[in-house]
N, C-alpha and C positions, 0 to 999 in steps of 0.2 A: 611396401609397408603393409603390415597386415593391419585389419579390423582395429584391434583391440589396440595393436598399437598407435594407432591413429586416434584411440578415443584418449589413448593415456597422455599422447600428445598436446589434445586439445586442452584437458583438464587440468594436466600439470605445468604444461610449458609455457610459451609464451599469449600465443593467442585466447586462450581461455581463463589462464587463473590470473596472467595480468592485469587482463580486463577488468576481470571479478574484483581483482584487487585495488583496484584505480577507482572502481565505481563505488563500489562496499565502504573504502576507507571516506570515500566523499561524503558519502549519503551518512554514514555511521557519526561524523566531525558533524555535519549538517543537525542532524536528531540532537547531537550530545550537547549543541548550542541550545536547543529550544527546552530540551528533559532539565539542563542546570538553570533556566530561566523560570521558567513554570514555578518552582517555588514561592518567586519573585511576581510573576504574572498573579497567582492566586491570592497574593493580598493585595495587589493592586487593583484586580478587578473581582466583582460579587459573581458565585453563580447565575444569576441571572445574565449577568453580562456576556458570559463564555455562552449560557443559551441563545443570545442575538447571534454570537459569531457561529454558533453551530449549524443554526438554520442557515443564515446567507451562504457557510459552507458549502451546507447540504444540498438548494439551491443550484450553485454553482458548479456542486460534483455533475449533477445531471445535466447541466446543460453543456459542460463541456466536454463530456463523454461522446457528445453526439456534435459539437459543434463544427465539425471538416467533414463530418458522416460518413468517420473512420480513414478516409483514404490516407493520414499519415501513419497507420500501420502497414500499409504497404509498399513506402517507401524503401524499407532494405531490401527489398525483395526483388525486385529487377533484376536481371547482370547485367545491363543497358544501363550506362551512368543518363544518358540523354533521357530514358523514361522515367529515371527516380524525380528530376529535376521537374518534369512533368509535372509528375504525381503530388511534389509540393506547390508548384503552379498553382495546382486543383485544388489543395487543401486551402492555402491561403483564399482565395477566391470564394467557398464556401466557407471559411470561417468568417469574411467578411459580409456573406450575404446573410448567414443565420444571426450575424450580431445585430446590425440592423432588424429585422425580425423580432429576435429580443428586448430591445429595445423600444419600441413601436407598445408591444403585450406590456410590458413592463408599464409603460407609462397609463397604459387604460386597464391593468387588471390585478399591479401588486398592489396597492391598498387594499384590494377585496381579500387578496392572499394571505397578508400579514392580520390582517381581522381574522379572518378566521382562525387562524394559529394563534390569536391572543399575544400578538408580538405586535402590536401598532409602534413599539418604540424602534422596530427596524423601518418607518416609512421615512425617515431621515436616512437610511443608507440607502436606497433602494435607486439613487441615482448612480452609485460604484459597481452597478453590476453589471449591462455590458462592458465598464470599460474593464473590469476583472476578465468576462468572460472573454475578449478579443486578446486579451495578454495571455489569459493561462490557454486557449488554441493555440497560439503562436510559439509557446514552451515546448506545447507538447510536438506540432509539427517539427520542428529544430531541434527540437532533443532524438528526433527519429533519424532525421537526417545527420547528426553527428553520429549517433548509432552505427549507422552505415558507414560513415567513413574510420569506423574504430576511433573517434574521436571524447573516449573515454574520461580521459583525465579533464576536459571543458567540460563534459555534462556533469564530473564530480564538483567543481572548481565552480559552477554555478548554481550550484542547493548549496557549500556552502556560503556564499555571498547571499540567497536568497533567505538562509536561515538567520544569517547574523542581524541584517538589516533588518528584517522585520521583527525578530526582537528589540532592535533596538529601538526603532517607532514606536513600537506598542509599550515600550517603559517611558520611554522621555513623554509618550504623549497620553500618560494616562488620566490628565486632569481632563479627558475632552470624553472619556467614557467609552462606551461599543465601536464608539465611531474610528478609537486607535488600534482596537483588537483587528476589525476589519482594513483599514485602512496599510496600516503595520504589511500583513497580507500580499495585497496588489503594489506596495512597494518592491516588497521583496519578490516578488515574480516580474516587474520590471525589468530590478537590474540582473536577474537572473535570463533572462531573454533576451539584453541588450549582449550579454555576454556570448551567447549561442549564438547569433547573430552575428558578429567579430571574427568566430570561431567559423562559423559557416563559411562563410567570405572567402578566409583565409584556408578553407580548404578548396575553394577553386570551385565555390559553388555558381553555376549560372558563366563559366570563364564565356563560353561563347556567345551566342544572342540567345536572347528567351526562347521556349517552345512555340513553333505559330501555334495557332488554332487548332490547326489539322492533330499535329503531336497531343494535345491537349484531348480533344476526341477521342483519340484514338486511348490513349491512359486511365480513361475514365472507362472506355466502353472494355478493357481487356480487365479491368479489376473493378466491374461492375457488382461484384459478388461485396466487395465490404459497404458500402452503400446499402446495400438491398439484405442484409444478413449480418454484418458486424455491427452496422450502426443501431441494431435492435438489441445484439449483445451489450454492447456499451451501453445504452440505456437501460439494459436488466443488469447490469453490473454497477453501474452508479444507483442505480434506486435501491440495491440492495444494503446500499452503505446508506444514503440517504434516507429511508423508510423511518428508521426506530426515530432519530431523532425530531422528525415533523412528528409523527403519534406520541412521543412523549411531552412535546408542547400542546400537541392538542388534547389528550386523555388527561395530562397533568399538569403541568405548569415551565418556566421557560428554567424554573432552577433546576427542575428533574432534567431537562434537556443540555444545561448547562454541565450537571455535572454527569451524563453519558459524555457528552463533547468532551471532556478532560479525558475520561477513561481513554474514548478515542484518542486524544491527542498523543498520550502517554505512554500507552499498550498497541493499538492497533497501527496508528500511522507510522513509530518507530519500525516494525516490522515487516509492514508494505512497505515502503520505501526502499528497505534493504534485500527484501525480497524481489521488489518491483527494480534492484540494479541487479542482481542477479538473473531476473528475466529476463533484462533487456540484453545480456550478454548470451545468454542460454538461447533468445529465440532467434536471433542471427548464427549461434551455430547451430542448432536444430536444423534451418535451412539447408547447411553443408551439410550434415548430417546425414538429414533425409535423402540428400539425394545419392551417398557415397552407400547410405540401405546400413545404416548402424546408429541409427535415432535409440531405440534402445538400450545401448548400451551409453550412452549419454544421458536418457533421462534418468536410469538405474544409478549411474553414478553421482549425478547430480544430485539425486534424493537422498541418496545415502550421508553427504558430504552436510548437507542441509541438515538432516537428523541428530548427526553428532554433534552437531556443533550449538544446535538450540536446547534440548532436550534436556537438558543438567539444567540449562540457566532459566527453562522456564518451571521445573519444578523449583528450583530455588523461590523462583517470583512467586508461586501459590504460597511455600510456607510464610514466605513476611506478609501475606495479604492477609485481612485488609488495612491493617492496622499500619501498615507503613504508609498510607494513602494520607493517612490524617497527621503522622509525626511531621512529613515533609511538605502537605501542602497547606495543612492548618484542618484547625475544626469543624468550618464548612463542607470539609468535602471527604465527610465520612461517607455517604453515599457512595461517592464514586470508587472511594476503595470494597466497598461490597460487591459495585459492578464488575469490579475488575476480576477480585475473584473467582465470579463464575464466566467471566470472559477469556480468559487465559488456555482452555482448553480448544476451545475454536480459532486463537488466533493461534496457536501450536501448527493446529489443521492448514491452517490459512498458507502460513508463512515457509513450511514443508512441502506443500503438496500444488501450490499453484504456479509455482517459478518453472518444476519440473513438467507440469503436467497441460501449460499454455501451447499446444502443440497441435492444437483442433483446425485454425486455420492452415496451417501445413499440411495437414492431413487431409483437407479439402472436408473437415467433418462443421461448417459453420454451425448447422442445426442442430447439433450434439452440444456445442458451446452455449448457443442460446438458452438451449432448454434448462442447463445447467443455473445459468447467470437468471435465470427466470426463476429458476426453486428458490435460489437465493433471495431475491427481491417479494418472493410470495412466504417466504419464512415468517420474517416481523409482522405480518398480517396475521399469521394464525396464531402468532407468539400473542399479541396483542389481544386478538380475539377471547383468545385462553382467559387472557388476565382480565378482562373488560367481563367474562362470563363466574367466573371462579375466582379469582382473586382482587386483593386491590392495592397489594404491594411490587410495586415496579423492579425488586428486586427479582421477585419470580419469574413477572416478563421477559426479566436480562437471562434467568436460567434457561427456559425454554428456549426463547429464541437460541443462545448456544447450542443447545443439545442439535435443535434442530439443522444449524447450519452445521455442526461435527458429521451429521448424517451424509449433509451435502456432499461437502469436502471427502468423506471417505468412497460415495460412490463416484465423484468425479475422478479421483485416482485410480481407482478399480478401473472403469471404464478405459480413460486413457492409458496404463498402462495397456490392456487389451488390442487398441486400436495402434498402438506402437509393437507389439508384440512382447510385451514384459510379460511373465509369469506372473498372476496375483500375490503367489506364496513369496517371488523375492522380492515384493515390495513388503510383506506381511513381516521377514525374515531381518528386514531393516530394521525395523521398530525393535524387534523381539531380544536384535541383536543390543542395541540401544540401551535397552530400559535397566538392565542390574547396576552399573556401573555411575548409572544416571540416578539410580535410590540411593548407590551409597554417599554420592555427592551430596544430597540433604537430610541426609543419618542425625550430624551434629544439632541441626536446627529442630530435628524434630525430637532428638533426645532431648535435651533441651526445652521445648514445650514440656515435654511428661516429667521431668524431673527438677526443672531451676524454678520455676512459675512460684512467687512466694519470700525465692528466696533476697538474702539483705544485698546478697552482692549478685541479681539480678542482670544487673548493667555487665558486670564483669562478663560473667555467664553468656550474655548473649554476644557479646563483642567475641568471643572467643570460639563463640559456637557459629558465627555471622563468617568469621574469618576463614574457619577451618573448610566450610563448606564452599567459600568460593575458589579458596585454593586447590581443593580440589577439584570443583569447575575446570579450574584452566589446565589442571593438571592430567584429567582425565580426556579432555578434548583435546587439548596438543596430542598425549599418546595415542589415542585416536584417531587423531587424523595421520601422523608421521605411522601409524599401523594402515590405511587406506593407501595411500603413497606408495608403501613397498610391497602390499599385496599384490602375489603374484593370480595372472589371469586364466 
């Protein structure tokens, strides 16, 4: 079997677009539970409120990033089923020695923490947070290890159980305040970990006796490199999500924080998460890839598939902004639809170029990665700086910091296409290809602006102009993708 055809293999047939397909549709039912909720959420709960749950989030992101000290990305990585089993040995083991640890700090230094953020009404939740931080390790470990076993359809199967549930907590329980938004949360990562857990089992994890000690040694000391080098990635990678929202509780207040956390919830996390099933498919075959020496044509086409398929729908999302933020979630949270607006170009970036482009550890390139996940996390500081110096509208801050993570994202693609051996120009050629077919899809919405704006049958007008552009969305991206498919190599 030649090259190419072994990439067309992966991406179309069974192993790769299954995959994709089993994850994506999970993750996509999972978001589409929480984006029809949210309506619901924002009159139940004040932006301030969504400010508690953003920080304990934000919190949370960073300590779980580093909470195994990464060793469950190295879990698919083995061809030794005996050393993966190791390797989550290790993870569990350090996830349970850093919670402990957390907890210990927790109890002698969050009060001082939530004081200074002007958030004293998070020192009632502040006791949920190792037991969050030991649950969401224990996902992430288990969700690695189903990874590995192509156990796709359980990792889809429990985001959505984790999404339902915890909407549902956080509606029935909203007469109890922040404490359901968070609460809601750590439920739904429960049952969502009891289920991986089931699924683990039931794939013959651990069939024979545990790793001794020795095995265990030995797993730690051969993938010593994620400890000493990813787990600094992971922590420049959680703080880089983390950042804005601590500094807009501290520069501003917990509703300016609240309603970033919406935008987050609505815009950016719908994206990761389906970007982030994409990657998990993509970095298990990158491995194959790598070593059959046709990484390349896997990430090319990976990008490319990404491109078509987002790019219609996220111009569509800039023309209704921002003014759709306020129809659907009420009047409080016209801010966050302005956030959005200037957010939306960064997470294009984000959700395009990071699925394909997670290839650093493969590449044995760790401190390429770091550096990267480090601009990112040193962004919101100069974004803030900007604004702290020259401005005092938190809107600008949200401009900046985009611009400046768009910068990121385009050099991180740059680069790793390089270190895989992609030409700059066909990743450049992707976009270029992209973009006409992707303007004519929001033509109507923006006729529309220039000509209905005024008029009596306004409504009509825009329902018709609403409509015409998203059919063409699907219409333009189905023939594009069924034209990727038959494209000859």
């Amino acid at each position: 079997m030649t090259l190419t055809a072994r990439i067309r293999q992966w991406s179309d047939n069974n192993q790769f677009a299954h995959s994709v397909l089993a994850l994506t549709s999970g993750t996509a039912a999972a978001q589409l539970i929480v984006v029809l909720a949210s309506p619901v959420l924002t009159r139940l709960y004040s932006p301030a409120q969504f400010g508690e749950l953003t920080l304990f989030m934000s919190v949370l992101g960073v300590l779980a990033a580093i909470c195994a000290f990464r060793f469950e990305l190295a879990i698919p990585i083995p061809r030794d089923e005996r050393v993966a089993v190791s390797l989550v040995v290790v993870s569990i083991i350090a996830l349970a020695a850093f919670t402990v640890a957390v907890s210990v700090l927790s109890a002698l230094f969050g009060k001082t923490l939530v004081r200074e953020l002007s958030a004293e009404t998070l020192n009632a939740h502040l006791w949920m947070l190792p037991l969050a931080l030991f649950v969401t390790g224990l996902f992430m470990i288990l969700n690695m290890w189903c990874n590995r076993q192509n156990q796709f359809g359980e990792i889809a199967k429990s985001k959505v159980v984790q999404s339902l549930s915890m909407v549902l907590v956080q509606i029935v329980g909203s007469s109890l305040g922040g404490a359901s938004l968070i609460g809601g949360r750590i439920v739904g990562l429960f049952l969502a970990t009891f289920l991986l857990t089931t699924a683990s089992l039931r794939s013959g994890f651990a069939r024979d006796k545990l790793p001794r000690l020795k095995e265990l040694r030995k797993a730690v000391s051969d993938y010593r490199r994620f400890p000493l080098v990813q787990t600094w990635v992971g922590l420049t990678s959680s703080a880089s999500v983390a950042i804005p929202p601590l500094l807009f509780a501290w520069f501003y207040d917990l509703q300016t924080a609240g309603a970033f956390g919406l935008t987050i919830m609505i815009l950016v996390a719908p994206m990761s998460l389906i970007g982030n099933a994409v990657e998990n498919v993509f970095y298990r075959q990158a491995i194959l890839a790598h070593r059959d020496g046709v990484l390349h044509q896997l990430m090319l086409a990976v990008h490319e598939r990404l491109v078509v398929v987002s790019l219609p729908v996220f111009l569509l999302g800039f023309t209704l902004l921002p003014e759709a933020f306020t129809v659907i979630f009420g009047d409080n949270w016209e801010q966050a639809g302005v956030f959005a607006s200037f957010v939306l170009p960064w997470m294009f970036l984000q959700f395009t170029t990071t699925p394909c482009t997670n290839v650093f550890p493969i590449l044995d390139k760790h401190w390429t990665a770091l550096w990267f996940q480090l601009s990112l996390a040193v962004a919101p500081i100069f974004a803030f700086a900007f604004g702290e110096m020259f401005v005092s509208d938190p809107s600008l801050v949200v401009a900046v910091l985009s611009f400046l993570s768009c910068l990121v994202y385009l050099s991180r693609l740059s680069i790793a296409y390089k270190a895989a051996g992609v030409s700059l120009f066909s990743g450049l050629a992707v976009l270029l290809r992209a973009a006409p077919y992707s303007f004519v899809c929001v033509l109507p919405l923006v006729m529309f602006r220039g000509f209905a704006e005024g008029s009596l049958y306004i409504d009509f007008f825009f329902v018709l102009a609403f409509t015409t552009s998203l059919a063409l969305c699907f219409a333009t991206i189905w023939m594009r993708w069924i034209r990727l498919r038959a494209m000859p190599n």
